[in-house]
LOKOL-463535 format. One record per residue (C-alpha): residue in three letters; y, x, z. Coordinates in steps of 0.1 Angstrom, whole numbers, plus 5000, padded with zeros to 4 digits. Layout:
LOKOL-463535
ALAYXZ ...
//
This chain:
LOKOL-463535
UNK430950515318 UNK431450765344 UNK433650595374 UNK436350875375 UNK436850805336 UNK436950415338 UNK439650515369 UNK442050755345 UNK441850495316 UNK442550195343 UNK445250435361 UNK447150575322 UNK446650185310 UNK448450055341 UNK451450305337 UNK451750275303 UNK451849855307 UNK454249875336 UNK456750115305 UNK455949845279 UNK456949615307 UNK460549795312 UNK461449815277 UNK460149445266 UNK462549345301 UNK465049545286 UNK465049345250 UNK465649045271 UNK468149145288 UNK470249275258 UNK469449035237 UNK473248925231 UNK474549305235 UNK476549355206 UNK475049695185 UNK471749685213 UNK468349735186 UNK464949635198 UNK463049875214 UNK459249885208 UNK456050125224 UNK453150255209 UNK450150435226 UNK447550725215 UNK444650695231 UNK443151075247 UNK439651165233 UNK437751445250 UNK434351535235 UNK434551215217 UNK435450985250 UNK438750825259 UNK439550955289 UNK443150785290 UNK445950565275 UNK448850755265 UNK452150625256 UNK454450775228 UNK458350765232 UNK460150465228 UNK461250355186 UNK464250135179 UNK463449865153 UNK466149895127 UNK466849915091 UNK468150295084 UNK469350195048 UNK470449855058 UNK472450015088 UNK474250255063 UNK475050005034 UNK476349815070 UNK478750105076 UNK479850135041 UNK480749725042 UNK482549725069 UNK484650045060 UNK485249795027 UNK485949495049 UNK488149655071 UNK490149765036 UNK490449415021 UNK491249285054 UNK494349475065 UNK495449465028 UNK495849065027 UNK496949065063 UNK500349235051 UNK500449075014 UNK500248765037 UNK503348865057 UNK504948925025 UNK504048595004 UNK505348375035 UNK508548595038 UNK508848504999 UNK507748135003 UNK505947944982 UNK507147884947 UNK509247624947 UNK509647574984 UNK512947464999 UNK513947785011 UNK511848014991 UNK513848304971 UNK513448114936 UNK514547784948 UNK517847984962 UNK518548134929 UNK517547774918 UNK520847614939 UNK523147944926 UNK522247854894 UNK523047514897 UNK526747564914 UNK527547824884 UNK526547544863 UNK528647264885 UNK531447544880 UNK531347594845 UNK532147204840 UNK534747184865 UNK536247504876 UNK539447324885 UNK537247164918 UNK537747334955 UNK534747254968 UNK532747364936 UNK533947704934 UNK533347784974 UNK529247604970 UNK529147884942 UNK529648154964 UNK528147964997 UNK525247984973 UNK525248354961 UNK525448434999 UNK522448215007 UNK520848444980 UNK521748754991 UNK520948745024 UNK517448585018 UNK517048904996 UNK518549155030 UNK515648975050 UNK513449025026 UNK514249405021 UNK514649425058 UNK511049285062 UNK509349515038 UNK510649815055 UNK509549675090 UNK506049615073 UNK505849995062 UNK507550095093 UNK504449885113 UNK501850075088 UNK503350425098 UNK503050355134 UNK499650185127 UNK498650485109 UNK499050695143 UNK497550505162 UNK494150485139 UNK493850835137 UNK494450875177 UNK491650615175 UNK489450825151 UNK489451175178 UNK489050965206 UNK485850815186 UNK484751115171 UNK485151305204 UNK482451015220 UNK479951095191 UNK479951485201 UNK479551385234 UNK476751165229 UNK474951335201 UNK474851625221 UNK473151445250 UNK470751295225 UNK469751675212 UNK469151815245 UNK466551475259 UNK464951555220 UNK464151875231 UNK463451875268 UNK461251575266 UNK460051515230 UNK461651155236 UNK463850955214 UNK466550905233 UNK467150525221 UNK469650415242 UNK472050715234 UNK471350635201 UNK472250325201 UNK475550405217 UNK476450645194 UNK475850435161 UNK478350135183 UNK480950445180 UNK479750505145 UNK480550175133 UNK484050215148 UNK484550495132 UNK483650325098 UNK486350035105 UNK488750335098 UNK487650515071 UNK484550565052 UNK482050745060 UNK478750895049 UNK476050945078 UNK472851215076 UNK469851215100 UNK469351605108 UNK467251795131 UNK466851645172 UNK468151275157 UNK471551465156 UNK473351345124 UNK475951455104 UNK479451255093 UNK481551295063 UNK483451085045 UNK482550965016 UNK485251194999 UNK483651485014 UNK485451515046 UNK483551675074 UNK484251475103 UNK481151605123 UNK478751885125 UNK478151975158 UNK481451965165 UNK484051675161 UNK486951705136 UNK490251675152 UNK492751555132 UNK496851485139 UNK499751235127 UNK502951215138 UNK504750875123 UNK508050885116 UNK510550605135 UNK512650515114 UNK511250385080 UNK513550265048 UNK514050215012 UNK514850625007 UNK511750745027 UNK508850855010 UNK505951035015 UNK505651374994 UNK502651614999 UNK505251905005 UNK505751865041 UNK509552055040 UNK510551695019 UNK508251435031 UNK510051195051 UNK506551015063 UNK503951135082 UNK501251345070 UNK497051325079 UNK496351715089 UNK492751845097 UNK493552135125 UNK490552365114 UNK489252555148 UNK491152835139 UNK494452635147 UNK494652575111 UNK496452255096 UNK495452095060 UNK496951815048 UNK494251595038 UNK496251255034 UNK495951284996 UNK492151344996 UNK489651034989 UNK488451065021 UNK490550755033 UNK490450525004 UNK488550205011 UNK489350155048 UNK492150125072 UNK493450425070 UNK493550375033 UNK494550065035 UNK497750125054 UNK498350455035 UNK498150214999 UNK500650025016 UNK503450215033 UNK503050435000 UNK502550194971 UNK502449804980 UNK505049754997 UNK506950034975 UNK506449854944 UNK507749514962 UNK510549694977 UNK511149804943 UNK511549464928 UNK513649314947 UNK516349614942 UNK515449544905 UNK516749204912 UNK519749254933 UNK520549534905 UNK520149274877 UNK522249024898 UNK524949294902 UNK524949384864 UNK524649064853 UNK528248964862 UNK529549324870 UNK528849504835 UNK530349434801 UNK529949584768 UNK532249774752 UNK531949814713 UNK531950104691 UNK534150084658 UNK533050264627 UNK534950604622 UNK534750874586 UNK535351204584 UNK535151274547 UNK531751214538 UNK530551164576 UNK530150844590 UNK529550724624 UNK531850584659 UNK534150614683 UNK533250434716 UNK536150424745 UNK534050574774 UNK537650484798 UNK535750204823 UNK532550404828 UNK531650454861 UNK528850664875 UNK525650534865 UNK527250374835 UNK525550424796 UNK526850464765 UNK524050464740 UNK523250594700 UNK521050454676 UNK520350674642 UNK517550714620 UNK515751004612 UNK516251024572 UNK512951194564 UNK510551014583 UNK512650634584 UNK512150634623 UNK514750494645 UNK515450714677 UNK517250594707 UNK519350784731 UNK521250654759 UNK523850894779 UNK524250804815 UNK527550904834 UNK527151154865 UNK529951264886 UNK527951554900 UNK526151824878 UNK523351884904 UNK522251544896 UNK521051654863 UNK518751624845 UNK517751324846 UNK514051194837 UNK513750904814 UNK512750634837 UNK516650614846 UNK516550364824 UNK514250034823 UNK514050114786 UNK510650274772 UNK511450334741 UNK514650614746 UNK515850914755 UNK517650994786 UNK520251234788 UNK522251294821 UNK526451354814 UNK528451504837 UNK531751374835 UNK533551564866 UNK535051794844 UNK536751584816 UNK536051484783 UNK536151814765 UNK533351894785 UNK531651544781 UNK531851694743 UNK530251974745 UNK527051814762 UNK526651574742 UNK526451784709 UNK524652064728 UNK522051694736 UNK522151554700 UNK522051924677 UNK523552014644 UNK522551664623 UNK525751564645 UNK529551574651 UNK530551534682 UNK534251524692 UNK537551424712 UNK539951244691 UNK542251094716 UNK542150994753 UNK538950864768 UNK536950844727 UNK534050954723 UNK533151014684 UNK529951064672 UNK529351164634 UNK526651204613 UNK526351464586 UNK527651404555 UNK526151494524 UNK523551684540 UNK521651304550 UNK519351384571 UNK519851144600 UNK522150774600 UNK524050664627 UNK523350294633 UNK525450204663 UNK527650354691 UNK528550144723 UNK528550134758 UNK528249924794 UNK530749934812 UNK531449844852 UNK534149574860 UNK536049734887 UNK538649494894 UNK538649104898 UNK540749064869 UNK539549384846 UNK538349174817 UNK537648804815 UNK533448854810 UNK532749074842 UNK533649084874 UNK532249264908 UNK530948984919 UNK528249154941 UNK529149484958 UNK527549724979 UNK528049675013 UNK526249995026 UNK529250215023 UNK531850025021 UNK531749725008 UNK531849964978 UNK531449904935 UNK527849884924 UNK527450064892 UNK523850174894 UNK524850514899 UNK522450834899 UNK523451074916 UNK522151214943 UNK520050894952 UNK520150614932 UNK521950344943 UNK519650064935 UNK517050234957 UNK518050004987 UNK520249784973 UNK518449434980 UNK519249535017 UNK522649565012 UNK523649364988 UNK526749124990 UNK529248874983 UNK532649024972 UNK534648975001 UNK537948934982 UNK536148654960 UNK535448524996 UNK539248485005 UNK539948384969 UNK537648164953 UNK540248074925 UNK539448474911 UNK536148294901 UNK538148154869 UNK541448264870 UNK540548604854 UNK544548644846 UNK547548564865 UNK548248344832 UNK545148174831 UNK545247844847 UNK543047704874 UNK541147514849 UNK540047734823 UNK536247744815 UNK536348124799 UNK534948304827 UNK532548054843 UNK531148024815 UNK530348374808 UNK529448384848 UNK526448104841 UNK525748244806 UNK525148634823 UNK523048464847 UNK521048234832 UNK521148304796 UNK521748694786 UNK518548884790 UNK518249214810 UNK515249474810 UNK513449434842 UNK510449604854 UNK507449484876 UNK505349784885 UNK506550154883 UNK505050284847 UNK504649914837 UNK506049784802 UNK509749654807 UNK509749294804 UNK513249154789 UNK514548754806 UNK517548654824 UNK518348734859 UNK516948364868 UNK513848384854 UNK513048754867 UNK513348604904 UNK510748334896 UNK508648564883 UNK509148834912 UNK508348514936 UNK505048404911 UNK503748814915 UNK504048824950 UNK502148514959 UNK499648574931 UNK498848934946 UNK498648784980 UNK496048514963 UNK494148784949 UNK494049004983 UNK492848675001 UNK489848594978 UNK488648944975 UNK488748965014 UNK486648645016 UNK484348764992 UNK484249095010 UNK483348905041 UNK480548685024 UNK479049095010 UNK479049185051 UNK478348895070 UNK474648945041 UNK474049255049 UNK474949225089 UNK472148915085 UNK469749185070 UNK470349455096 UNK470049205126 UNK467249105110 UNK465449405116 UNK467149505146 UNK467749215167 UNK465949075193 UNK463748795191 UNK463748605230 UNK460148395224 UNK458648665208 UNK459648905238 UNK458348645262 UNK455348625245 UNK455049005246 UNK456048985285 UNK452948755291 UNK450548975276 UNK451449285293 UNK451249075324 UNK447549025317 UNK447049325307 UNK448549465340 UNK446149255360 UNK442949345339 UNK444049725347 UNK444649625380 UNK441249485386 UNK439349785368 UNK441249975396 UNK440049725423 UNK436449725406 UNK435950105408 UNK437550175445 UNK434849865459 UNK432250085440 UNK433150415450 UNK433950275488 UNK429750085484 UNK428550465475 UNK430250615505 UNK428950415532 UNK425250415521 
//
């Protein structure tokens, strides 16, 4: 071997030791550097006319599982989901309690129930009649808090949807940075850049904690981000998106794609013409925090904001409503009712049962009261019922009016007419038998303290007022909201005797009106609904609050054992990836030691061949 050759290959072999050196050094060092990937070297060696002349080294690989790495990104996207969801149903199961804790919301209905009870065998006792309302006002203000609480919760979601997406441009505006650096070393130096990549997958796995993502390898180890809904987020250039969170979050806001309406914020992709597009619909966020929080300022914490105003409506019609009867009326060969429609109130019913002749089905329609005509018409999930028809009646303009809607509503099968004051008359028709009027009646709203002796406003609504609660629909309806204002009567408050004496003849001891009081609370059944769409569900006011209390903590259950099993899914595949990224210590050290030697051998080749070219010179 010529000595100039052995020289290159010692001098190439040295270089490319003292490299394998640096980046074995480097493994060490970042050994415990979180989202650092081992580095490893390879070497060519160069041939001419069929001699190696010298050791060359090839650019630096990171040791890393590309598939494992993305099913990592697509986990933690999921994880990040499951764990922000049963952080807040968390929240909302310990604002509830546990069922059957002391102070939990079904162990206060519990005590009310229990004093109505107390005063339905001695309503003649004092101190009975003030525990009964000392215990409805335990109950309604555990159900303000807990109104109160879920609008906080959403209100913390909106201003935790801002600051994610801030997050997301400050994240995707590192990536560009980054991944253009990483293009230009590509295709300077022919070099993979692994450092820079390493920092831009850290920001990549950031950027998955917020929403999902899917991540392409392209040209110069650039790569390409989307969501998985299709949602370019990079290409080249970083996606800049925008939210602007509303302060002040309650039971009427909602979100609404038709930004003139919506009263939350919106997602908006600002295209690099300047152009806005609201993308807070789109897939893109589901499964992640962003979708997370969106699922539960929009929907969760909706639908439990939802019960409890179901529950502080059923508590207010439970004592507040009575029914008022129908009385068969003729006309000739007609038959059918009149119903006194005098004590409706806005949101009040009055509702027809017939039968279609012909086909033997029974049809249902119930009229709801209005008081403004802009409020009509109204859809059928007015009512908790899913098996009628709604039909809004405006009654501002007095009952001649009233008439004419409701025959215009019902068609020429019926008569519909006026006979004296506030009666409403509904007839069938006659001889010509094609439909058959089952019943007529109505629910009314007790208005007064001594109205009637089965209802009384017991609860009011304080929002306005304190003001009548009669479930009324127009404009907004009133039970949106009503758990958080919700109250005692306050004239009950200064007379606890109204709480039997439903007459100024009825004596102090009379158990007519308590025990309609305990029997509208814990015995009549009203329809109730747990999700929006859902089947109603028909139980007492007492059981609907247990129930509303066994939901919440069972949908807090489930969020916490899907986000454990979540966790087990990543914490496999983050032990997969590190397995194929991370560093191992002894086997670097190893590694160290035999680059060491290998140094020395190359070093001594170089020793070697200057003695033997300094011997030629000085003979």
């Amino acid at each position: 071997m010529a000595l100039s050759r052995a020289l290159s290959i010692a001098t190439s072999g040295l270089k490319a030791t003292n490299r394998d050196m640096e980046v074995v050094s480097s493994n060490i060092a970042n050994a415990n550097t979180v989202g650092y990937t081992k580095k490893t070297t390879s070497r060519e060696d160069m041939v001419l006319n069929g001699q190696v002349t010298a050791v060359l080294q090839t650019s630096v690989q990171r040791s890393i599982d590309l598939v494992a790495q993305k099913q990592y990104w697509t986990e933690t996207g999921a994880t990040s989901y499951s764990g922000t969801i049963n952080d807040y149903l968390s929240q909302v199961d310990a604002m509830f309690g546990q069922p059957g804790d002391e102070n939990a919301l079904d162990s206060l209905v519990n005590e009310f129930s229990k004093s109505l009870q107390a005063l339905k065998t001695s309503p003649d006792d004092a101190s009975t009649r003030l525990q009964v309302l000392n215990d409805a006002s335990v109950v309604t203000n555990a159900i303000n808090k807990a109104a109160n609480t879920i609008q906080d919760l959403r209100q913390d979601a909106e201003f935790a949807i801002e600051e994610a997406v801030s997050n997301m441009n400050e994240i995707l505006d590192n990536i560009e940075k980054i991944d253009l650096q990483i293009q230009e070393v590509t295709l300077t130096s022919g070099q993979n850049p692994a450092g820079l990549m390493d920092q831009r997958d850290a920001y990549i796995t950031q950027l998955s904690e917020l929403v999902p993502i899917r991540v392409e390898q392209v040209d110069n180890n650039s790569v390409q981000i989307s969501t998985t809904g299709g949602l370019t987020l990079y290409d080249v250039e970083a996606a800049n998106l925008s939210f602007t969170a509303y302060g002040s979050v309650s039971a009427h806001t909602s979100w609404s794609n038709d930004s003139a309406t919506s009263q939350l914020g919106s997602i908006y992709l600002q295209s690099t013409s300047g152009q806005l597009y609201d993308v807070t619909t789109s897939d893109g966020f589901r499964g992640s925090k962003i979708g997370a929080l969106l699922e539960l300022r929009d929907d969760i914490l909706v639908e439990a904001q939802n019960q409890l105003d179901s529950l502080a409506d059923g508590l207010a019609d439970a004592f507040g409503k009575f029914d008022v009867a129908g009385t068969a009326a003729t006309a000739g060969a007609q038959n059918g009712f009149d119903v006194d429609l005098a004590d409706l109130q806005a949101g009040d019913e009055f509702t027809l049962t017939y039968q279609d002749v012909a086909t033997g089905e029974t049809n249902v329609v119930t009229f709801v009261r209005v008081d403004e005509a802009a409020s009509l018409p109204l859809s059928d999930d007015v009512t908790s019922r899913n098996d009628d028809t709604v039909v809004g009646i405006d009654f501002s303009s007095g009952m001649a009016n009233v008439v004419t809607q409701v025959q215009a509503a019902l068609g020429a099968a019926f008569t519909v007419s006026n006979p004296s004051g506030s009666s409403l008359q509904i007839l069938d028709d006659g001889a010509a038998n094609t439909v058959t009027i089952d019943s007529l009646d109505a629910k009314a709203t007790a208005t007064g303290l001594q109205q009637t002796a089965s209802a009384l406003p017991f609860f009011v609504d304080g929002g306005a007022g304190p003001g009548i609660y009669s479930g009324s629909v127009d404009g907004v309806s009133q039970q949106v909201g009503f758990a958080s204002r919700i109250s005692v009567n306050a004239n009950l408050l200064n007379d606890p005797t109204l709480l039997v004496q439903y007459d100024s003849s009825v004596g102090i001891a009379d158990q007519t009106r308590p025990t309609a009081l305990y029997d509208a609370f814990a015995t009549n059944k009203l329809s109730f609904s747990f999700q929006d769409g859902g089947a109603p569900v028909s139980m007492t006011v007492d059981d609907y609050a247990r129930q509303l209390i066994s939901y919440q903590a069972e949908q807090a259950a489930t969020a916490e054992t899907r986000n454990e099993g979540q966790e087990i899914v990543m914490n496999n595949v983050l032990s997969r990836l590190e397995q194929s990224a991370s560093v191992d210590v002894d086997e670097e050290l190893a590694r160290l030691l035999e680059l060491q030697t290998a140094y020395s051998a190359n070093a001594r080749v170089m020793t070697a061949v200057k003695s033997m070219l300094d011997a030629l010179l000085t003979v």
